[in-house]
Gaussian input, Z-matrix of N, CA and C with variables (Angstrom, degrees):
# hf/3-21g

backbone

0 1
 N
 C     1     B1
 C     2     B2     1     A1
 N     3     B3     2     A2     1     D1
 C     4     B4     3     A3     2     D2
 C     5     B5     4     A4     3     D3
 N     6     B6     5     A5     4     D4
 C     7     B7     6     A6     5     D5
 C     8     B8     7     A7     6     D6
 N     9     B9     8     A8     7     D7
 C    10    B10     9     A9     8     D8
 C    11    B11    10    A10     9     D9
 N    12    B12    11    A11    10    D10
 C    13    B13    12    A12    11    D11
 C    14    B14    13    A13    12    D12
 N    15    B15    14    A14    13    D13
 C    16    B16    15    A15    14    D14
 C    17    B17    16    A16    15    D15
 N    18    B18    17    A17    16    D16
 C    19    B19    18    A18    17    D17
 C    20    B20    19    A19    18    D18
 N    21    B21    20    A20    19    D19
 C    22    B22    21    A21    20    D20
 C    23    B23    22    A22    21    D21
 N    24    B24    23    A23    22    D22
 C    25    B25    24    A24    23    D23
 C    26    B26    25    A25    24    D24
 N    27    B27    26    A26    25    D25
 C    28    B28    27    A27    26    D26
 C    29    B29    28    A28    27    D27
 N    30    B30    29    A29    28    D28
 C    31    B31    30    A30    29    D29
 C    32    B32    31    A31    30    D30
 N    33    B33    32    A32    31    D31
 C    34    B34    33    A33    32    D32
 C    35    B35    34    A34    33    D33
 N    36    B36    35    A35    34    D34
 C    37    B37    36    A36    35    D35
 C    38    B38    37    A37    36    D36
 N    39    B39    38    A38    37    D37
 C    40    B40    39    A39    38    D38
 C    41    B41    40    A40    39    D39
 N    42    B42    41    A41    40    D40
 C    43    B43    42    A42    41    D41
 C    44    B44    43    A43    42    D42
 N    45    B45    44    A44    43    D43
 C    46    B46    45    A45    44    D44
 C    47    B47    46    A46    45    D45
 N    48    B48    47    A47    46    D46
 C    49    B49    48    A48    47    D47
 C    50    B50    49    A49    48    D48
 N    51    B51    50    A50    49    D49
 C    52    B52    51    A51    50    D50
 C    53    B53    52    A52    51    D51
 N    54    B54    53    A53    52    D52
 C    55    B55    54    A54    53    D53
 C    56    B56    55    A55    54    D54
 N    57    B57    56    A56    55    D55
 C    58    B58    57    A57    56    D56
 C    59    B59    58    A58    57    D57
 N    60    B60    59    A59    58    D58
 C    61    B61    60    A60    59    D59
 C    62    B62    61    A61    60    D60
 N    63    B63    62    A62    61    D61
 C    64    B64    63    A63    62    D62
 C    65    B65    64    A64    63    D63
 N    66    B66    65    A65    64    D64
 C    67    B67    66    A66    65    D65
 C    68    B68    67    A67    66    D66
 N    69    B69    68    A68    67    D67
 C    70    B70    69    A69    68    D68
 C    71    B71    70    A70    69    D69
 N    72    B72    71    A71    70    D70
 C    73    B73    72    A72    71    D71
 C    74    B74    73    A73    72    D72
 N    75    B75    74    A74    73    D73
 C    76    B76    75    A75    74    D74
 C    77    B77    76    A76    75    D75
 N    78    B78    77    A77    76    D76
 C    79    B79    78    A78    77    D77
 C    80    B80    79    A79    78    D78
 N    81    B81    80    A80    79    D79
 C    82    B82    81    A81    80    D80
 C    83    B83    82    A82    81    D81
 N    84    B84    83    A83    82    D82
 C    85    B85    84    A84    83    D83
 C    86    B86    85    A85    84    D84
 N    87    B87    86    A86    85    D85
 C    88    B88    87    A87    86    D86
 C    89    B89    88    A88    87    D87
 N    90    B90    89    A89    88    D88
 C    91    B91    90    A90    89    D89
 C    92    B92    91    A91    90    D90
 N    93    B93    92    A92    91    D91
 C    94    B94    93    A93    92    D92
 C    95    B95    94    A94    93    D93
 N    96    B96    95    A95    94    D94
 C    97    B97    96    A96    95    D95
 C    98    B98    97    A97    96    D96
 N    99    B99    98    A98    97    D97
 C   100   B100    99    A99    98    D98
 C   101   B101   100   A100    99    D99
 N   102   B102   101   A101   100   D100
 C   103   B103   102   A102   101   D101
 C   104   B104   103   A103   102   D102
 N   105   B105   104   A104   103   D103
 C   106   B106   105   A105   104   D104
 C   107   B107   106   A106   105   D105
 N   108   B108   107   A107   106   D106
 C   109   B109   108   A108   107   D107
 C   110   B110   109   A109   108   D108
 N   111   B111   110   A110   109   D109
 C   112   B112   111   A111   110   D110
 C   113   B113   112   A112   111   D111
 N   114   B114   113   A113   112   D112
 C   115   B115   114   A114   113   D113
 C   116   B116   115   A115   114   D114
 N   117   B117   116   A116   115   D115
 C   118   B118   117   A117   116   D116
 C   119   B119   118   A118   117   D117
 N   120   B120   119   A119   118   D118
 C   121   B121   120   A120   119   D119
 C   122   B122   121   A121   120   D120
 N   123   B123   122   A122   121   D121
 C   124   B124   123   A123   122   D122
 C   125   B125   124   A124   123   D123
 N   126   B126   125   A125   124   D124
 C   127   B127   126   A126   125   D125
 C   128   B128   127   A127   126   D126
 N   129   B129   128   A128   127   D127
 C   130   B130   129   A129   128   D128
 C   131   B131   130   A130   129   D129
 N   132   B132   131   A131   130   D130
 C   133   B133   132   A132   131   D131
 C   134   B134   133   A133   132   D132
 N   135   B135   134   A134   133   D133
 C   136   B136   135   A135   134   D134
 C   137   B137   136   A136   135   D135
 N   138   B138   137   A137   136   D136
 C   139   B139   138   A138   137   D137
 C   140   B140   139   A139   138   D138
 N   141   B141   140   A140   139   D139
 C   142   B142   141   A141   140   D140
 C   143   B143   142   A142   141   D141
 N   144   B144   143   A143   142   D142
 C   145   B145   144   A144   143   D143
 C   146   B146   145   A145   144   D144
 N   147   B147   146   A146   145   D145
 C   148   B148   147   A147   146   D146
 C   149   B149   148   A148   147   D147
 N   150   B150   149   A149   148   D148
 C   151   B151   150   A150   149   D149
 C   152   B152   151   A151   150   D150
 N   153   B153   152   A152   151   D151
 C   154   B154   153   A153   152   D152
 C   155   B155   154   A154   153   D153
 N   156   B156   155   A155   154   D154
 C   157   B157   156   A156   155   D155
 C   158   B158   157   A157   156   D156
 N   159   B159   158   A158   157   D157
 C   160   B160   159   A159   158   D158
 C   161   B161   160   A160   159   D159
 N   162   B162   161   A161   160   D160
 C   163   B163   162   A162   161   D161
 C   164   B164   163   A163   162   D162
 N   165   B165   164   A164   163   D163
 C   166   B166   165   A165   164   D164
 C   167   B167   166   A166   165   D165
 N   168   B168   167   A167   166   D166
 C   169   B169   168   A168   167   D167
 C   170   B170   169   A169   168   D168
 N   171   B171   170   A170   169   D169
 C   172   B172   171   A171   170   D170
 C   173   B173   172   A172   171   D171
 N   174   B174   173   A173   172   D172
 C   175   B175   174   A174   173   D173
 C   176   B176   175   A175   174   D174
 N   177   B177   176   A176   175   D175
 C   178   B178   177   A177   176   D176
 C   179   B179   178   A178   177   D177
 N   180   B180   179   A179   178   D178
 C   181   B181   180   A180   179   D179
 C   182   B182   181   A181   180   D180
 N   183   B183   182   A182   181   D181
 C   184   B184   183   A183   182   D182
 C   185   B185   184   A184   183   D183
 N   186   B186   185   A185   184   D184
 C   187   B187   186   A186   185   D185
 C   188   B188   187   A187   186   D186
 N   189   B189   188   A188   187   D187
 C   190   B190   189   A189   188   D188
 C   191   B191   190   A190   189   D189
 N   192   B192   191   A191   190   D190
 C   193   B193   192   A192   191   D191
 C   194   B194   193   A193   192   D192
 N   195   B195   194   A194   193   D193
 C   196   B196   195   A195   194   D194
 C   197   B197   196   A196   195   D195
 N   198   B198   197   A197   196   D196
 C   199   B199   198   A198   197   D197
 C   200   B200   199   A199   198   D198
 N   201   B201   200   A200   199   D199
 C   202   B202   201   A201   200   D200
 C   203   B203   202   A202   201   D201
 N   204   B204   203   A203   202   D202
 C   205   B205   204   A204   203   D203
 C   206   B206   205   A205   204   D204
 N   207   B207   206   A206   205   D205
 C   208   B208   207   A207   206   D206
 C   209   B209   208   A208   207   D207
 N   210   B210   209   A209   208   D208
 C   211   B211   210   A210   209   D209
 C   212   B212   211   A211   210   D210
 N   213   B213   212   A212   211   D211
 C   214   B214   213   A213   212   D212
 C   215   B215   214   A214   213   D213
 N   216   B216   215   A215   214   D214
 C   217   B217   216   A216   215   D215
 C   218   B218   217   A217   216   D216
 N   219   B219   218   A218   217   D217
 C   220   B220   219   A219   218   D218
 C   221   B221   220   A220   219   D219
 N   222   B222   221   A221   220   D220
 C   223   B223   222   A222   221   D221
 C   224   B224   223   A223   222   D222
 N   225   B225   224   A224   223   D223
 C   226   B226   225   A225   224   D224
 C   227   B227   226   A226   225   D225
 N   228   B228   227   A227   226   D226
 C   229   B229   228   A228   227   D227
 C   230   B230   229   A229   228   D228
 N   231   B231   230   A230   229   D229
 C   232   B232   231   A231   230   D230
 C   233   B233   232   A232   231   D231
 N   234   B234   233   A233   232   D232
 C   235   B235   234   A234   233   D233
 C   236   B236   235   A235   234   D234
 N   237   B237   236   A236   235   D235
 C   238   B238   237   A237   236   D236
 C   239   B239   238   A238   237   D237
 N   240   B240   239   A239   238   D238
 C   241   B241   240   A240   239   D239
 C   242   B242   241   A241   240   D240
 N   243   B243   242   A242   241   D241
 C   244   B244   243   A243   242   D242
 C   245   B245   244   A244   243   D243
 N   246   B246   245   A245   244   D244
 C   247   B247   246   A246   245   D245
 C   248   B248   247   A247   246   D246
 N   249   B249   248   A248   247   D247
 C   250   B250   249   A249   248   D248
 C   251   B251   250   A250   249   D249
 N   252   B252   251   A251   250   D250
 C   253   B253   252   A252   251   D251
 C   254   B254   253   A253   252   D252
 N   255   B255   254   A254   253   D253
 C   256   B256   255   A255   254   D254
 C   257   B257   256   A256   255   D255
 N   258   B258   257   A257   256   D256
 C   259   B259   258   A258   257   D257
 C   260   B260   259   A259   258   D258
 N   261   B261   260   A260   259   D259
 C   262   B262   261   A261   260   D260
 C   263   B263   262   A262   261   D261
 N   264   B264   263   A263   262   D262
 C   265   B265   264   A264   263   D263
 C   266   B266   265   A265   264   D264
 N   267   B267   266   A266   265   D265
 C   268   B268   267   A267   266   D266
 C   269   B269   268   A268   267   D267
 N   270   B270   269   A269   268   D268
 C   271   B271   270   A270   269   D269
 C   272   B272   271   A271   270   D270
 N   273   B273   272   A272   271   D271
 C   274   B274   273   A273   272   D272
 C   275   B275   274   A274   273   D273
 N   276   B276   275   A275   274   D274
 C   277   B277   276   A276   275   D275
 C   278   B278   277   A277   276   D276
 N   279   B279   278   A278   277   D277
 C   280   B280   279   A279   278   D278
 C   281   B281   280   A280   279   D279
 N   282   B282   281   A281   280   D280
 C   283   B283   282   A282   281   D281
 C   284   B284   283   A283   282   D282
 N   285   B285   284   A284   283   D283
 C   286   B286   285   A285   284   D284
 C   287   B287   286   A286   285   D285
 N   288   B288   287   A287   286   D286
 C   289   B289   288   A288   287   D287
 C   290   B290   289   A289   288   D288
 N   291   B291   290   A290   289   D289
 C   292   B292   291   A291   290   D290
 C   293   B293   292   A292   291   D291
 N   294   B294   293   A293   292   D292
 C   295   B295   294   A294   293   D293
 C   296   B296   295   A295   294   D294

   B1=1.4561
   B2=1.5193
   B3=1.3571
   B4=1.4737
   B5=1.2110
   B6=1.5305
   B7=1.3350
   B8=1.9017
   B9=1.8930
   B10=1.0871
   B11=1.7102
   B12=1.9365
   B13=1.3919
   B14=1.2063
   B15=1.8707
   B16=1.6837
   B17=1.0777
   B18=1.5141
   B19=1.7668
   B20=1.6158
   B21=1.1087
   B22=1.4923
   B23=1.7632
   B24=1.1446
   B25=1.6502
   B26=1.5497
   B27=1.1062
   B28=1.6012
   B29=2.0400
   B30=0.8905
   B31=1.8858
   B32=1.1338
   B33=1.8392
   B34=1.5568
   B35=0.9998
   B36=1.7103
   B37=1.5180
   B38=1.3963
   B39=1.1628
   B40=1.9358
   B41=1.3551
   B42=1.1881
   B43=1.5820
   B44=1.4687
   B45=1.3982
   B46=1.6258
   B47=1.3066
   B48=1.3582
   B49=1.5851
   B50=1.8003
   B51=1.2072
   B52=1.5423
   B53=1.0325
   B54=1.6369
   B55=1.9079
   B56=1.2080
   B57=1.7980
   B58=0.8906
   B59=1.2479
   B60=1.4540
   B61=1.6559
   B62=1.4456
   B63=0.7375
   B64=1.8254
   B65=1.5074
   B66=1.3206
   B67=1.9898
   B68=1.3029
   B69=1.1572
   B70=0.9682
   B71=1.7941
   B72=1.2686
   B73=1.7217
   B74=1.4970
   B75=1.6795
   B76=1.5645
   B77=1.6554
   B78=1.2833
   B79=1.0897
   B80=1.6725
   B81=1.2683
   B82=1.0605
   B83=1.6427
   B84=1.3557
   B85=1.2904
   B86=1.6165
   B87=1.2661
   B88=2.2054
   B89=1.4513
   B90=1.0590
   B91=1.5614
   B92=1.4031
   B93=1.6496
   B94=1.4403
   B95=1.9429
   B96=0.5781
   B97=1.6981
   B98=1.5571
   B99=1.0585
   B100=1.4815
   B101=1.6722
   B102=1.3558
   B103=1.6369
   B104=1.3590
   B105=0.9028
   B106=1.6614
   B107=1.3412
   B108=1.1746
   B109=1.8900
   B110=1.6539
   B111=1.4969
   B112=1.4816
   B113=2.1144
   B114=1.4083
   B115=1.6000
   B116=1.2695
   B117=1.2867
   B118=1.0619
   B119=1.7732
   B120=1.1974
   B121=1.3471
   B122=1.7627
   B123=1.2908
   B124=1.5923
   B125=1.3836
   B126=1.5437
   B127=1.9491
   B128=1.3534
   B129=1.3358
   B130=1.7714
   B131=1.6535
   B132=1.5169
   B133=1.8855
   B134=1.8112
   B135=1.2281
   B136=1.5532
   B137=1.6583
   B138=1.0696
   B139=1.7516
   B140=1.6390
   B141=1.2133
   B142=1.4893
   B143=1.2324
   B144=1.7059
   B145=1.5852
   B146=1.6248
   B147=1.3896
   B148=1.1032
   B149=2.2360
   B150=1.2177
   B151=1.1055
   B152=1.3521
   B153=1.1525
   B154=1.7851
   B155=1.4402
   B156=1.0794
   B157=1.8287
   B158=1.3241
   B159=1.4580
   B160=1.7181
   B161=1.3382
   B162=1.6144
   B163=1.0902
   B164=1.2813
   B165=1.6628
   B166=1.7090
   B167=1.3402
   B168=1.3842
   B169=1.2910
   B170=1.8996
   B171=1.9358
   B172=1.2026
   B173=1.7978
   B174=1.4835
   B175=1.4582
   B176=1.8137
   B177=1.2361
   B178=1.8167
   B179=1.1312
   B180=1.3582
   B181=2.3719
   B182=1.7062
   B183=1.9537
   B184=1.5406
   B185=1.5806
   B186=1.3676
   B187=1.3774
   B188=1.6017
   B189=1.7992
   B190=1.6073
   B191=1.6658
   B192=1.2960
   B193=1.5789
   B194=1.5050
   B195=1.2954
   B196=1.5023
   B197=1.7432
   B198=1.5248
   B199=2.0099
   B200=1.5002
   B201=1.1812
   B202=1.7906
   B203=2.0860
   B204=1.2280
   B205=1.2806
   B206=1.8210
   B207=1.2989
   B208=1.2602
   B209=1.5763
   B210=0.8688
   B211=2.0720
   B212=1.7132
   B213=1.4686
   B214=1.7748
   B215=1.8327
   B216=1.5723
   B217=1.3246
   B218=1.2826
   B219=1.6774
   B220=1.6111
   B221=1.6794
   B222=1.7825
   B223=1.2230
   B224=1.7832
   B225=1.2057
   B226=1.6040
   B227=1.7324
   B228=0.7505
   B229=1.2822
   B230=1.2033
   B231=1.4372
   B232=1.4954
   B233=1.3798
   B234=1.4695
   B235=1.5805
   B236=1.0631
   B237=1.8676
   B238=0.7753
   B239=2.1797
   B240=1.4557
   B241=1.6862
   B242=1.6964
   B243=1.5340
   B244=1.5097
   B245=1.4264
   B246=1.6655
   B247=1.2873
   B248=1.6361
   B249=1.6175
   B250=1.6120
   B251=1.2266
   B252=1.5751
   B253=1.2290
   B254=1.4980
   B255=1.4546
   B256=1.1220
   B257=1.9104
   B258=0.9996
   B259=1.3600
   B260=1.6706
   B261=1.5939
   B262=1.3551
   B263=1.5633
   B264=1.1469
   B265=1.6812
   B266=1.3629
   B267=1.0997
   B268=1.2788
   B269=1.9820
   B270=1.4887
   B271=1.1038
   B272=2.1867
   B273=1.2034
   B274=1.7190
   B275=1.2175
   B276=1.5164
   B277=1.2801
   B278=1.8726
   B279=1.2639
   B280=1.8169
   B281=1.5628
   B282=1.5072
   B283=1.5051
   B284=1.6334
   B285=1.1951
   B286=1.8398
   B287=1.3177
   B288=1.6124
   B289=1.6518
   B290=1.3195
   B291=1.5177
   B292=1.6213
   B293=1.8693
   B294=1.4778
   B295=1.6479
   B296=1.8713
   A1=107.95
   A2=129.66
   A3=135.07
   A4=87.13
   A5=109.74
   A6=148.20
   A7=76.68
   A8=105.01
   A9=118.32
   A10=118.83
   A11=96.11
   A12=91.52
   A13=126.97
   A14=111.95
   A15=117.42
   A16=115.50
   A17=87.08
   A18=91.67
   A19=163.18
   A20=129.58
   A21=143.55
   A22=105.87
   A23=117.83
   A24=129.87
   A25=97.82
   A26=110.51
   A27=129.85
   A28=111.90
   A29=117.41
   A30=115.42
   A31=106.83
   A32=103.08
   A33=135.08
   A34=97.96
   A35=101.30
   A36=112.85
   A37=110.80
   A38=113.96
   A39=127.23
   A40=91.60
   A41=108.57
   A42=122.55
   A43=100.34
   A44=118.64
   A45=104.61
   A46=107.83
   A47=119.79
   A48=133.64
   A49=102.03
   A50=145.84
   A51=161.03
   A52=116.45
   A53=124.94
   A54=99.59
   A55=108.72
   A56=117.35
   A57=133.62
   A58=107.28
   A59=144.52
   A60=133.95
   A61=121.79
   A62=112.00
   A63=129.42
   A64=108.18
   A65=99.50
   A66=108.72
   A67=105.27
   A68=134.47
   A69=143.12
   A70=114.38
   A71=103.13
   A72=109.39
   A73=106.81
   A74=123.13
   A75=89.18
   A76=81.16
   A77=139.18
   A78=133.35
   A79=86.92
   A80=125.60
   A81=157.12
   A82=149.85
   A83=119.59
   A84=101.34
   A85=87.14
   A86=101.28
   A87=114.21
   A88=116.73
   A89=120.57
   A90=105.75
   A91=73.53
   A92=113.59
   A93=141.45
   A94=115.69
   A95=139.61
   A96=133.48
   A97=101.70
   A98=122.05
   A99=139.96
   A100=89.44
   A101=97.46
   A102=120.44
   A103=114.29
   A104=125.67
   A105=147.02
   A106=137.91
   A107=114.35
   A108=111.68
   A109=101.64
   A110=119.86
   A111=114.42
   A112=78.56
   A113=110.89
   A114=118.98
   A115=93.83
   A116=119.51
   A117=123.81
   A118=109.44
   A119=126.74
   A120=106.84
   A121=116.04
   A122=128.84
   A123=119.26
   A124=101.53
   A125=110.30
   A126=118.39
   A127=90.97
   A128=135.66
   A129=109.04
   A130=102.61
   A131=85.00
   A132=93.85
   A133=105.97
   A134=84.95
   A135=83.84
   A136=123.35
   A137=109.28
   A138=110.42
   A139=105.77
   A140=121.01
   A141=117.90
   A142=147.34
   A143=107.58
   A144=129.95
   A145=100.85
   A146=107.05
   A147=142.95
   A148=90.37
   A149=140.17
   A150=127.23
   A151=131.68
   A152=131.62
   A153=121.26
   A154=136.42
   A155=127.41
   A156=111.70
   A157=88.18
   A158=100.05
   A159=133.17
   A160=125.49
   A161=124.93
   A162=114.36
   A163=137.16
   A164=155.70
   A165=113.47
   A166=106.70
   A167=119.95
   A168=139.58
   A169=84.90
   A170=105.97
   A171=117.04
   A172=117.03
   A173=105.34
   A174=101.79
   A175=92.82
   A176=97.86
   A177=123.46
   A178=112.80
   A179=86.22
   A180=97.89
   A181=83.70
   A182=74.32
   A183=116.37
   A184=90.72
   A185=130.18
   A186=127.06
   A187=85.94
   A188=90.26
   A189=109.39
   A190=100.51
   A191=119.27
   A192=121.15
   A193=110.16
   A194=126.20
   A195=128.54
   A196=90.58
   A197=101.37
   A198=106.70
   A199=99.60
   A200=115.55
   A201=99.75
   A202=76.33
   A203=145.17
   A204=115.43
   A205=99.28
   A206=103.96
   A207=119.45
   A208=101.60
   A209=129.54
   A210=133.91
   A211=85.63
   A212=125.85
   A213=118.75
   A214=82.86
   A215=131.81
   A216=113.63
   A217=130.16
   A218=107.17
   A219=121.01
   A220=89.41
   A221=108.44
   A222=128.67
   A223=124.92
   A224=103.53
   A225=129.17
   A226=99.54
   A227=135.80
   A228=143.09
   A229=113.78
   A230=135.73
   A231=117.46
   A232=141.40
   A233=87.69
   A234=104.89
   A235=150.62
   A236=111.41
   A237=123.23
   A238=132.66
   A239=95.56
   A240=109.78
   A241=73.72
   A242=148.27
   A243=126.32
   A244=109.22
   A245=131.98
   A246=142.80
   A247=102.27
   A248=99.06
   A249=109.09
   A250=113.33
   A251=141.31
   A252=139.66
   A253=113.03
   A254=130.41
   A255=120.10
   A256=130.66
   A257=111.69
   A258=102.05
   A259=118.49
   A260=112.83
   A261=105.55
   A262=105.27
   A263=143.72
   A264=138.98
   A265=128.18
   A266=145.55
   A267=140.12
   A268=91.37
   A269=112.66
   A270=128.36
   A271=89.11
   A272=108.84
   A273=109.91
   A274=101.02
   A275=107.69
   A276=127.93
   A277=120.50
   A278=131.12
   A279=109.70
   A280=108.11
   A281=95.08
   A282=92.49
   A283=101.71
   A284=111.96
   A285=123.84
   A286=86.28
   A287=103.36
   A288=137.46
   A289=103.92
   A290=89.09
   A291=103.95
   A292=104.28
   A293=90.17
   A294=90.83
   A295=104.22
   D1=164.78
   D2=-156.65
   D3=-166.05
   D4=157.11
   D5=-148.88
   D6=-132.78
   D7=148.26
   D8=-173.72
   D9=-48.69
   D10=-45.87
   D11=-177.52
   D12=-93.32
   D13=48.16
   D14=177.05
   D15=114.81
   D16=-79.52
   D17=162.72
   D18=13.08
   D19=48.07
   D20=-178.30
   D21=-14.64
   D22=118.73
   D23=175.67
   D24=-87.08
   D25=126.15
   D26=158.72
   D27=-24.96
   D28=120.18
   D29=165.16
   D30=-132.60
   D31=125.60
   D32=177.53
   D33=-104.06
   D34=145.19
   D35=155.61
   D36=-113.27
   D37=148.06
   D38=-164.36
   D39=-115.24
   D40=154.22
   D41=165.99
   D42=-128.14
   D43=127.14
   D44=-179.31
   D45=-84.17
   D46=-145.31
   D47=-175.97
   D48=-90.96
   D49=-35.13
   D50=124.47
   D51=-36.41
   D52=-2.26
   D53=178.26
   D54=123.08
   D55=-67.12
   D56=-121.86
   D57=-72.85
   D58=153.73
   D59=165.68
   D60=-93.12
   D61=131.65
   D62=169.09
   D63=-101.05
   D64=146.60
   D65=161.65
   D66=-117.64
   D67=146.39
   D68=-175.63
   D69=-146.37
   D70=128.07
   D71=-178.66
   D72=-84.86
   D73=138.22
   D74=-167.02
   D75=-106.97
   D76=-172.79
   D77=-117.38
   D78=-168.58
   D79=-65.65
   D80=160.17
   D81=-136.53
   D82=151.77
   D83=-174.35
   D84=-116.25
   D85=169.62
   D86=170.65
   D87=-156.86
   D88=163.67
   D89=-175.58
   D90=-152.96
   D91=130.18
   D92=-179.33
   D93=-125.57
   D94=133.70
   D95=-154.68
   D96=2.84
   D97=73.19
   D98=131.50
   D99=60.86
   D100=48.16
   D101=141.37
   D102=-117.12
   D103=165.71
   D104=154.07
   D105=-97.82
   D106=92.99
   D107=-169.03
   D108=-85.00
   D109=-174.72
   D110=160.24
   D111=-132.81
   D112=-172.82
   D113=160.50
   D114=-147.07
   D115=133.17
   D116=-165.23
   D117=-138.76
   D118=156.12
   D119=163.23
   D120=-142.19
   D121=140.21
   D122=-163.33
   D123=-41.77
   D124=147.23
   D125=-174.11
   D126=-81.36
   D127=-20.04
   D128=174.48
   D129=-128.42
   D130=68.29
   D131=158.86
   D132=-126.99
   D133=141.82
   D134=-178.23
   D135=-67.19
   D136=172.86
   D137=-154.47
   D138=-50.17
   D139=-73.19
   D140=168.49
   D141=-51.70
   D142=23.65
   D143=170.89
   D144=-72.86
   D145=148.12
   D146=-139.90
   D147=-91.29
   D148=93.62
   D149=166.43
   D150=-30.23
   D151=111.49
   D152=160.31
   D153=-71.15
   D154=142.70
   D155=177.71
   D156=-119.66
   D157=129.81
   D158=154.82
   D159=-89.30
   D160=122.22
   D161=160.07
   D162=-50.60
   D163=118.56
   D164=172.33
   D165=-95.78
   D166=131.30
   D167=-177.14
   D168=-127.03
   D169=108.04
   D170=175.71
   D171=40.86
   D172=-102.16
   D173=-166.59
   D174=-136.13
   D175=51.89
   D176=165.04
   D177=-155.62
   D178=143.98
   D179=177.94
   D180=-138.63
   D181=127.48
   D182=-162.30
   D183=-97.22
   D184=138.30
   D185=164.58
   D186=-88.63
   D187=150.58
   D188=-166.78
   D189=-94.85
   D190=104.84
   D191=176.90
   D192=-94.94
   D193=-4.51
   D194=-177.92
   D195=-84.57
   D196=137.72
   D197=170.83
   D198=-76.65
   D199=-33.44
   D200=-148.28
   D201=-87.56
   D202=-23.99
   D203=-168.03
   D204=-86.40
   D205=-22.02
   D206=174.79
   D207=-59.01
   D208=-55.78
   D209=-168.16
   D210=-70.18
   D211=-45.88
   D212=-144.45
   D213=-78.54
   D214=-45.53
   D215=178.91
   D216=-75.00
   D217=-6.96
   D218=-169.35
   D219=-66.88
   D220=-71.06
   D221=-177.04
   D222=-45.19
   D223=-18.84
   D224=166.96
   D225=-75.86
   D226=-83.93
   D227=163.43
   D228=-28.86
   D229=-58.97
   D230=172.43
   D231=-67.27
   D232=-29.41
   D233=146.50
   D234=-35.87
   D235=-44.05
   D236=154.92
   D237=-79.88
   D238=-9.60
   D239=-149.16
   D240=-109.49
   D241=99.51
   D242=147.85
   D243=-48.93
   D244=115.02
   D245=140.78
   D246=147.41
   D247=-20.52
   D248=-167.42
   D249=-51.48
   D250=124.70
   D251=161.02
   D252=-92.68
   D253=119.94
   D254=157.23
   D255=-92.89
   D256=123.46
   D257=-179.93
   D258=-145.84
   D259=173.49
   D260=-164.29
   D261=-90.40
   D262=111.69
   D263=118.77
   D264=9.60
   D265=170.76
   D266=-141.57
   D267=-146.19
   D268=-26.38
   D269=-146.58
   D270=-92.62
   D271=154.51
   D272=167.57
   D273=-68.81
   D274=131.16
   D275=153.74
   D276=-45.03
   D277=132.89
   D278=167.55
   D279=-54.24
   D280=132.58
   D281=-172.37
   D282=-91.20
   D283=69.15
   D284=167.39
   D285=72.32
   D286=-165.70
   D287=-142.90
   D288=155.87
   D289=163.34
   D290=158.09
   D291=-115.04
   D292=146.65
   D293=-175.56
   D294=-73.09

């Protein structure tokens, strides 16, 4: 997958808590009080799938279940994106992996 101007997008592989593998396109990276998130979204979801933010804790990405760190990276992100809305889903977050 590619970004408009050429550009090659980052691809992770997740291992969940079962094994299982995920791909994931990452989308962006941010670092918010001297953490590191990635946002990522599955590489075969169609265009209007819903982004995730991962913590990276070493060589694991933590799905973020705290609201207020959840609002401090949402607001990091919109900040940077003019129009970007971040908000919460109704759906479970991936509950982490190891990359």
């Amino acid at each position: 997958m590619g970004q408009a101007d050429g550009t090659e997008l980052d691809v992770i592989t997740v291992s969940d808590e079962d094994g299982n593998q995920h791909e994931f396109t990452v989308l962006e990276y941010v670092e918010v009080q001297d953490r590191q998130y990635v946002v990522v979204v599955p590489s075969d979801a169609p265009d209007d799938e819903a982004a995730v933010i991962l913590r990276v804790e070493g060589d694991t990405l933590v799905g973020v279940q705290d609201q207020e760190e959840f609002d401090r990276v949402g607001l990091a992100l919109e900040s940077e994106h003019d129009g970007l809305e971040v908000e919460v889903e109704d759906d479970e977050p991936l509950e982490g992996g190891s990359r």
